[in-house]
C-alpha positions as CSV (number, residue, x, y, z in Angstrom):
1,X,24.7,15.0,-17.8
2,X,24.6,11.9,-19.9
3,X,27.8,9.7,-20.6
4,X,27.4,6.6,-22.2
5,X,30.9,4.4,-23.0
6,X,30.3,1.3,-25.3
7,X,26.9,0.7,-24.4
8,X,25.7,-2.9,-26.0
9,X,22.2,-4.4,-25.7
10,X,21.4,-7.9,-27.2
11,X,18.4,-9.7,-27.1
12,X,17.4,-13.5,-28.6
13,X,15.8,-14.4,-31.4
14,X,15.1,-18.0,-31.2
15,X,18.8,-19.4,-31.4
16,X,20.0,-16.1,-32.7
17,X,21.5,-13.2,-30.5
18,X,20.7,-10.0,-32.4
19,X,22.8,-7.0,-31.2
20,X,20.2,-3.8,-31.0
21,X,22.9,-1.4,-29.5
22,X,26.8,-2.4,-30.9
23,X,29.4,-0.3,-29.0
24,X,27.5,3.0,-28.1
25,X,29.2,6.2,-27.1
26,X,27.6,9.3,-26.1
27,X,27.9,12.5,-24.2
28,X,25.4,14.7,-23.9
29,X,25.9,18.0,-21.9
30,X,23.9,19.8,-19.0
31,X,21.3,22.2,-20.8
32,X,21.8,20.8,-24.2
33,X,19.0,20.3,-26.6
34,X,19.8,17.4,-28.4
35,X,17.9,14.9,-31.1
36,X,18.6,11.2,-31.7
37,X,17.6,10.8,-35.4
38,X,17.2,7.4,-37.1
39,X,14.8,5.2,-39.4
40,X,12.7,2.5,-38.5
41,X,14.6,-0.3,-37.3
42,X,17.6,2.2,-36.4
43,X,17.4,1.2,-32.4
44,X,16.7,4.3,-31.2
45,X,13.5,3.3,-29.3
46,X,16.3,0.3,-27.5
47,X,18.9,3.4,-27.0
48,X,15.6,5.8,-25.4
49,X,14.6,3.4,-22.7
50,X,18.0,2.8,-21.8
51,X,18.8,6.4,-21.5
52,X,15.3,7.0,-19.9
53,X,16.0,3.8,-17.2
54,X,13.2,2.1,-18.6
55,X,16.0,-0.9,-19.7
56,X,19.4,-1.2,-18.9
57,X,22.6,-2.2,-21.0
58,X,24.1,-5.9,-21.2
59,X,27.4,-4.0,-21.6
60,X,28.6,-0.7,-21.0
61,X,28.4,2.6,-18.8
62,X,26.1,4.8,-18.5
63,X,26.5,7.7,-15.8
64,X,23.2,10.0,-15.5
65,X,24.4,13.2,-13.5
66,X,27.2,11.0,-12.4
67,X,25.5,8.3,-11.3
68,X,25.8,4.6,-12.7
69,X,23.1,3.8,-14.0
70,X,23.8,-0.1,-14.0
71,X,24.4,-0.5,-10.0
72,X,20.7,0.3,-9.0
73,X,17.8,-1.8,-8.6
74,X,14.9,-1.9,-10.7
75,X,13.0,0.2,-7.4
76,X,15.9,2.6,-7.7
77,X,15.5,2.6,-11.3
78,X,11.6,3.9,-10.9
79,X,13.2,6.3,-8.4
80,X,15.4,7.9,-10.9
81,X,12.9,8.2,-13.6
82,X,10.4,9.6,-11.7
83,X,12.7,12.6,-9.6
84,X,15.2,13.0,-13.1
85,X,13.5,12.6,-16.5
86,X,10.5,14.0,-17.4
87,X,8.9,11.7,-20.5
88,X,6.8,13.5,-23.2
89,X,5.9,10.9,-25.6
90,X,4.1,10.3,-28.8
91,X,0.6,9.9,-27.9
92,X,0.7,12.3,-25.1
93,X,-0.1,9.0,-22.5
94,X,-2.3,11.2,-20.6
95,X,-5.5,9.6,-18.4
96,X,-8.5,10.4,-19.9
97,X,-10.9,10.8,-16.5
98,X,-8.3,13.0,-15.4
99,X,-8.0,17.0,-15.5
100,X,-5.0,18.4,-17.4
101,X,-4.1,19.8,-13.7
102,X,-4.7,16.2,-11.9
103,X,-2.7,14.6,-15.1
104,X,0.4,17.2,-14.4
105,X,-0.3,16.3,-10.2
106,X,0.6,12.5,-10.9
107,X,4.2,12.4,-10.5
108,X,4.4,14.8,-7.8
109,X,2.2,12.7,-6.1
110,X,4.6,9.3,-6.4
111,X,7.3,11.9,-5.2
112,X,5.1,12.1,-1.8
113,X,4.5,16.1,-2.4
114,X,1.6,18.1,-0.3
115,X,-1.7,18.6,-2.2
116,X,-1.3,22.4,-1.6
117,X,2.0,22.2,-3.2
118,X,0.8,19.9,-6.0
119,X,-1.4,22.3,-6.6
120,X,0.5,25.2,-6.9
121,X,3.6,23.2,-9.2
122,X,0.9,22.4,-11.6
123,X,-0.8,25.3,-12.1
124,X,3.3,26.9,-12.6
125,X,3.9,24.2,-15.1
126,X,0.5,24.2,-17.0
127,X,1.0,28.7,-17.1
128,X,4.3,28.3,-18.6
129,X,3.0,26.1,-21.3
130,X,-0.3,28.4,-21.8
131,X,-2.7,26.0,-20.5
132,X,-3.4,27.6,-17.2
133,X,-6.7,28.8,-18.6
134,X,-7.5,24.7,-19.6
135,X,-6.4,23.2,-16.6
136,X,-10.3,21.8,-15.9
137,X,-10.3,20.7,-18.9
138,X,-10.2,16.6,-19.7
139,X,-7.6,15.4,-22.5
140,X,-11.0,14.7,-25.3
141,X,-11.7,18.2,-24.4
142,X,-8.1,19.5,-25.6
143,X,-6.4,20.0,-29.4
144,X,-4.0,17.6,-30.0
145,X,-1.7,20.2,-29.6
146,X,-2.7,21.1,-26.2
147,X,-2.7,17.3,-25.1
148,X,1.3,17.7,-25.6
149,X,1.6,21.0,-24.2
150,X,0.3,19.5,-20.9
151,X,2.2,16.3,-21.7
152,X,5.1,18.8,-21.3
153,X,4.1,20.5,-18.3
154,X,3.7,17.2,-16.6
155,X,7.2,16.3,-17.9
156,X,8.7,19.7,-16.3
157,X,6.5,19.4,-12.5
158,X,9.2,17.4,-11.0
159,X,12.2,20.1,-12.0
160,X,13.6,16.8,-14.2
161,X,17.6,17.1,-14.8
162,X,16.6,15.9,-18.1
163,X,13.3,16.1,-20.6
164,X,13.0,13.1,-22.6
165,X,11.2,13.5,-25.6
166,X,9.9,10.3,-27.8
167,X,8.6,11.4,-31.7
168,X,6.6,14.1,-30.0
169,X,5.5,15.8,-32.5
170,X,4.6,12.8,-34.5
171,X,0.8,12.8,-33.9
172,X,0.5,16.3,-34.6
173,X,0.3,18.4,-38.2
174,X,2.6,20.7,-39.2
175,X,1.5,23.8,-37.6
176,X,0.9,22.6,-34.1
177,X,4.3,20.4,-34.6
178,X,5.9,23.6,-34.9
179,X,4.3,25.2,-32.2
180,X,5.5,22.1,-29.9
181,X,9.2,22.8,-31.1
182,X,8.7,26.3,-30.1
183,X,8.3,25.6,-26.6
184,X,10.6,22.5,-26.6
185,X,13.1,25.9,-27.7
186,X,11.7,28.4,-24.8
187,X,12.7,25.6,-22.5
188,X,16.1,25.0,-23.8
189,X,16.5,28.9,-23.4
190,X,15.5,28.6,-20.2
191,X,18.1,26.2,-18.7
192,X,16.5,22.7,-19.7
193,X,17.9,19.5,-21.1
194,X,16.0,18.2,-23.9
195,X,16.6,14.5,-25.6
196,X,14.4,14.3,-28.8
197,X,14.0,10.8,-30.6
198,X,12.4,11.1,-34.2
199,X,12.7,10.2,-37.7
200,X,12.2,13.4,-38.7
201,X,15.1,15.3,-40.7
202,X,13.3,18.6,-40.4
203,X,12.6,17.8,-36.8
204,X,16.5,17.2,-35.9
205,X,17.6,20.1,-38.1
206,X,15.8,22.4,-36.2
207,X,18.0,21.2,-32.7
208,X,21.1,22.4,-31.9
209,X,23.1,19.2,-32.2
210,X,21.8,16.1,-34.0
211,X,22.9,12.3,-33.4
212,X,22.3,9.9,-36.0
213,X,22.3,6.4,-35.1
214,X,21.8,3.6,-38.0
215,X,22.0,-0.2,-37.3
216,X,22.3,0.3,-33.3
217,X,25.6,2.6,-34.1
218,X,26.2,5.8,-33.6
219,X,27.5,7.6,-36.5
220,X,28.6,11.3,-34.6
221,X,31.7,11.8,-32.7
222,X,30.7,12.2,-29.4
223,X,31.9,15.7,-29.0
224,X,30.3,17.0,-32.9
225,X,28.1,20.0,-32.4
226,X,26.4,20.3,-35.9
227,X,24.0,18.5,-37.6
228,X,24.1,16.7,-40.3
229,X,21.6,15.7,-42.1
């Protein structure tokens, strides 16, 4: 699913190059529900967007279901992302004027779908979450909680190879945090990929493998499959 071979990214600071990423390896299996975990300042954010082909390494490989990343085009790049990861991110980056079912229809409609079969994907997606009932519903008319539950469902209405998730249960408390892992779980049981970025400790803990990166390094063997926290 995701191999990444001494992946470096640098970027200037005045007459200082500052190395984000030093030397980053990582292999991440089909169906494996994984977190990132670092501090502030750790790079993680740099080594999300790189995964999610939102940026791309100075040095390196980086294969996404075989492909290389680094040979395609910035338009390929938006190709990828939108028919391969599904994004769930920290403040749920739905559009307000928009209905939770319209907000889950957006990136079926960049991948040219039918309206009838819009339709039907997103009422799918937003039943599996639980939201079917809310799917009229705008986002300042939902729970925080419900705002990432359709977050999710638009992550999941392209059938992503991979669900990319940045801090998201960071805007939530504990309770609806925990129902968010929950379902982040059912979908790993179900077949899914999940990438989860946080700072959390208890957050990681609770996913099957952790990576911990510190300093733009990554401090677990590539093939380690507990956490450690």
């Amino acid at each position: 699913m995701i191999v990444m071979q001494g992946i470096r990214k640098e970027y200037r600071m005045g007459e200082n190059t500052v190395a984000a990423l030093d030397g980053v390896d990582i292999h991440i299996k089909p169906h494996e529900f994984v977190s990132i975990i670092g501090p502030s300042g750790s790079c993680k954010s740099t080594l999300m967007n790189i995964i999610g082909c939102l940026d791309v390494a100075d040095e390196g490989t980086y294969l996404l279901d075989g492909q290389r990343i680094g040979d395609y085009t910035e338009d390929e790049l938006a190709i990828i992302r939108n028919r391969k990861i599904g994004f769930v991110f920290q403040q749920f980056n739905l559009l307000p004027k928009l209905t939770a079912q319209e907000n889950v229809e957006l990136p079926l409609i960049y991948q040219g779908m039918s309206a009838r079969k819009r339709h039907e994907r997103s009422e799918e997606v937003l039943e599996r979450v639980g939201l079917l009932e809310r799917m009229e519903h705008r986002p300042s008319e939902l729970s925080g909680g419900q705002q990432q539950r359709v977050a999710i469902a638009r992550a999941l209405a392209g059938h992503p190879s991979l669900i990319l998730a940045d801090e998201p249960t960071g805007n939530l408390d504990s309770r609806t945090g925990a129902e968010v892992m929950a379902l982040f779980h059912e979908l790993h049981q179900a077949g899914n990929t999940i990438v989860l970025i946080t700072h959390d400790a208890g957050i990681a803990a609770q996913t099957p493998r952790a990576i911990h990166i510190h300093d733009g390094r990554v401090l677990e063997p590539a093939d380690r499959n507990e956490v450690i926290i």
